[in-house]
N, C-alpha and C positions, 0 to 999 in steps of 0.2 A: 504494500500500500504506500502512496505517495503522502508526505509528509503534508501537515495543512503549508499554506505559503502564509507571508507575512501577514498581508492583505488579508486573509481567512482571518487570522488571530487576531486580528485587531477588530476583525467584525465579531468574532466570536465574545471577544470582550465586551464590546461593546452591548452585546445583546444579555451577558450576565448581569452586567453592569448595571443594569434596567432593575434587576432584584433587588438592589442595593441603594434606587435614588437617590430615596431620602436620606438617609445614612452619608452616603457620599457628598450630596449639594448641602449638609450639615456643617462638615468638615471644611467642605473648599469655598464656600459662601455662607460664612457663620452669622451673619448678620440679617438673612434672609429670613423670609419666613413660607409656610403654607399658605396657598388661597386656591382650593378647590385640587382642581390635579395641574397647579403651579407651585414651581416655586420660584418667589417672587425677591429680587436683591438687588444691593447695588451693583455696580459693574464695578467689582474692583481693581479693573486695568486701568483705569481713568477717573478723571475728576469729578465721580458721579457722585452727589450730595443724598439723595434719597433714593431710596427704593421706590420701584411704578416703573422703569424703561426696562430693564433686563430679567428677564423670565424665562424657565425652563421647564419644560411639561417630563410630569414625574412617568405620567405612561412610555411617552415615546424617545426621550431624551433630548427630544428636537428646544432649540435655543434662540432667543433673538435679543437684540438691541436696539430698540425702538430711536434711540439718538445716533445709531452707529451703521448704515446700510449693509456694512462688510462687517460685520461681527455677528452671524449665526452658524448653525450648523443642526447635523442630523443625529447625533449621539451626544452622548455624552464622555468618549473617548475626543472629539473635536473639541468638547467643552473644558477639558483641562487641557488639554494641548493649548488651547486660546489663553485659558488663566494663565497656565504655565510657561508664556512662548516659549514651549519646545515642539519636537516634532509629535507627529499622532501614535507611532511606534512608540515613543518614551514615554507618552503618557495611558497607553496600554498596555505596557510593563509597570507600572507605577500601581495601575489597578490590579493587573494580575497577578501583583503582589498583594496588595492591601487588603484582598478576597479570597486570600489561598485559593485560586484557581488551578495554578500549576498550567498556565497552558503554553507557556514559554517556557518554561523548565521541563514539562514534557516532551523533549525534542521524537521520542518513537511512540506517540500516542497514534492509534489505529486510526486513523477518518472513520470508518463506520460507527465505533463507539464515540467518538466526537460528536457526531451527529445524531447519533440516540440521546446523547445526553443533552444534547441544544434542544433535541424536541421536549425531550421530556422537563427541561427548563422554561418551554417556552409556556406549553402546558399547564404547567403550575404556576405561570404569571398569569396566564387567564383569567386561570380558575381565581387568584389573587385578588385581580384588579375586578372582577365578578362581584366578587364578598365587598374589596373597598367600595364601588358603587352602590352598592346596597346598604352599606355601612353610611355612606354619606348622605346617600336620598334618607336616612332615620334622623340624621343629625341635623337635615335642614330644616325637615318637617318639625324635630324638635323645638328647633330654635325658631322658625317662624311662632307657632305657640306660644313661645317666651316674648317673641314680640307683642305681639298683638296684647298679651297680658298686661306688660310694660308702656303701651301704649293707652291700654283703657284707664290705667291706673292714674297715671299724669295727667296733667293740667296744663291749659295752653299757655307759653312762653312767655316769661316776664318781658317785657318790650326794653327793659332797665338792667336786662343781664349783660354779663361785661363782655362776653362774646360777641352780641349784638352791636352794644354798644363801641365795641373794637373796629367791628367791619362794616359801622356804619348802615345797617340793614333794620329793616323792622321782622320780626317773628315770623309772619307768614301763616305757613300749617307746622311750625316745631312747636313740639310740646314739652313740658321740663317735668322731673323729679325734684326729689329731698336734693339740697346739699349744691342745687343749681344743673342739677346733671340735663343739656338740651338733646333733644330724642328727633336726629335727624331720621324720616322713613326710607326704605330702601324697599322699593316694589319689582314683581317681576310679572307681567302679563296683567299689571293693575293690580294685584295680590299683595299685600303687606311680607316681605320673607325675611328681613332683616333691620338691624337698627344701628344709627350711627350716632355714640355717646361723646356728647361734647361738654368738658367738664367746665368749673366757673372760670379754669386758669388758660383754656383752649386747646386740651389735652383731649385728642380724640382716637376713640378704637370703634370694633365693628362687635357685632354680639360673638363670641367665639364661636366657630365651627359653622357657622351661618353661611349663606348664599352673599357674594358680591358681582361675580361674574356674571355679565349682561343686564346686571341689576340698575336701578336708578332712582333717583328721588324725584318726583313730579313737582311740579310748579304752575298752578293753573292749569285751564281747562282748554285740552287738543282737540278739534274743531276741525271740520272739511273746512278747507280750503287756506286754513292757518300759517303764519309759519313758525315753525317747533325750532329752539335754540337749543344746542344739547352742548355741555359745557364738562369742566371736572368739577370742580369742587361746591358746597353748595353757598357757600358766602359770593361765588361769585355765579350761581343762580338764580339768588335773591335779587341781585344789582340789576341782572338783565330783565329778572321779569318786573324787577319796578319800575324801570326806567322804560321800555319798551312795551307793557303790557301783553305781551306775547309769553302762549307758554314754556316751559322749560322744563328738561330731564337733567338732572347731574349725575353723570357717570362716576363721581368719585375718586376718578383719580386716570393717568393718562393710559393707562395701561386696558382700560375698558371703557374707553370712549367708542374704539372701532364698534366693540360688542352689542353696545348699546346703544349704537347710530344702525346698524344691519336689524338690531331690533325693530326698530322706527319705522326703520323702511318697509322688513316685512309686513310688520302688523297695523302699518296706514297706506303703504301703495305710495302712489303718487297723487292723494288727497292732501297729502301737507307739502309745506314747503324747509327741507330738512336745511338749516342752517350750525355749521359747526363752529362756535365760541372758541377756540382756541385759548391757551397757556401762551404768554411768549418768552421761552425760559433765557434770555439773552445770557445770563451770568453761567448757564450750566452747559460745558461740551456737548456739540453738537445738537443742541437746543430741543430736548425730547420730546415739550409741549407741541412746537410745531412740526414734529414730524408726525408723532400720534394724532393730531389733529389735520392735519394733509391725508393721513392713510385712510383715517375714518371717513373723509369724506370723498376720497375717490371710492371707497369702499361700497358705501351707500349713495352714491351719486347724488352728494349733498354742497351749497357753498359752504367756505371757509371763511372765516374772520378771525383779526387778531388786534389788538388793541392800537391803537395810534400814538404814539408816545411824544408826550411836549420837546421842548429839545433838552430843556432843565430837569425834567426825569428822572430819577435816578434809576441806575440800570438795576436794581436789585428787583424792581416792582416787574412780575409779569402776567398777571391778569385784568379781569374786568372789573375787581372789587378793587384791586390795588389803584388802578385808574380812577375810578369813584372818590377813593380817598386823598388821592393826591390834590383831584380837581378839588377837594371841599376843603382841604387845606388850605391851597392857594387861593382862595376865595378868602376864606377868613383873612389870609395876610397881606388882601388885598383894600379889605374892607376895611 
């Protein structure tokens, strides 16, 4: 029998490797976290400040960089090659150490039993990723419950909270807890599935384990013939639908803008008119707001917008709230 060749081994790795995701994108992007079957971090080849541009799907290994055109790939052996700039061979010896594989050390391994053992690998990640799916349609269902609880429970938003009061916006539909906690909703097909807790100090998280992917927060009422603003975050939600009375979805963050613009699209056609709010991340490499915000909208065959900046601006501001406040700034110290 013919030995495997390079190329074999490093797919074969590649394909173990897949057993190990999370474990591995642990280790080599410790800053990351879980969002669904991503895993979601900064890029840390570059000067990336927050996590939302670089994300690696835990099923298939496949990777991208939403600020970097040339920084993806289809494994997760390319994905430490990329961390590591070394070759794909080193960093599939690197794994097939890390996993006691032995499949580099086994230089007189049979092909046939190689290839029984990749099926029978591949088989048991099915079956795997089977259970995790099942496992996570309980946990969403869970935690939409915990919303909706969390929601009845609350009282509509003090107009005098200091989050509001930070971003310049009035309450809207957020509702608040004990202790000031504001209860951003996060809907999917109009369904309540999650919540986004905004603390007094602007310290916000999502309900653990919850739905975010393709998910969004509403703002006013979508109407034939409208046009829909879909933006990231929702302080700069608020700005657009108060200032323009049109409604608005906030994806949350850049990284599911596309998801929940192809939302949009599916579930109104071309009864609305799909406008994308863009980030303009000027201060962060390769500007991730406006690429996330270009993709979604060739995505869903929607326009783009992004904020127009005075020339005195500071480069740190890159949204539509930010722009809000600057202008009410400048007003007052004009006045």
């Amino acid at each position: 029998m013919s030995k495997p060749s390079t190329l074999d081994l490093i797919r074969q790795v590649a394909s173990h490797a897949l057993g190990s995701a999370e474990i591995l994108l642990l280790e080599w992007l410790p800053e990351g976290t879980r969002s669904g079957k991503e895993w979601v971090a900064r890029n840390t080849t570059r000067g990336d400040r927050h996590a939302g541009s670089f994300g690696v799907s835990i099923d298939s290994g496949r990777w991208n960089d939403f600020a970097d055109n040339a920084a993806h790939g289809g494994d997760l052996v390319s994905l430490l090659a990329y961390l590591r700039g070394c070759r794909q061979v080193e960093a599939a010896q690197e794994i097939d150490q890390r996993l006691s594989l032995g499949l580099f050390s086994s230089t007189n391994m049979d092909t046939q039993r190689l290839t029984k053992r990749i099926k029978a690998s591949e088989e048991a990640r099915r079956v795997a990723s089977q259970i995790e799916r099942e496992r996570l349609q309980k946990k969403h269902s869970d935690v939409a419950l915990q919303a909706a609880e969390l929601w009845r429970m609350a009282k509509p938003a003090d107009r005098q909270h200091n989050y509001l009061q930070a971003k310049g916006v009035q309450p809207l539909n957020l509702r608040q807890l004990s202790q000031g906690r504001l209860l951003v909703p996060l809907c999917c097909e109009g369904r309540l599935v999650n919540l986004q807790i905004i603390n007094a100090h602007g310290v916000k998280r999502f309900l653990a384990g919850g739905r975010v992917q393709s998910c969004y927060s509403p703002l006013g009422k979508i109407s034939d013939g409208c046009r829909l603003y879909i933006c990231e975050g929702w302080a700069t939600g608020a700005t657009l639908h108060i200032h323009t009375d049109s409604p608005v979805v906030c994806a949350m963050n850049a990284g599911n803008l596309k998801a929940v613009a192809m939302a949009m699209r599916e579930r109104y056609g071309q009864s609305v008119e799909l406008v994308i709010a863009g980030d303009d991340d000027r201060q962060t490499l390769g500007n991730p707001g406006r690429i996330a915000a270009n993709r979604a909208a060739n995505a869903a065959g929607a326009m783009v917008l992004f904020p127009e900046w005075p020339a005195d601006a500071h480069k740190d501001l890159s949204d539509f709230n930010d722009l809000h406040l600057w202008r009410s700034q400048h007003k007052k110290i004009q006045s």
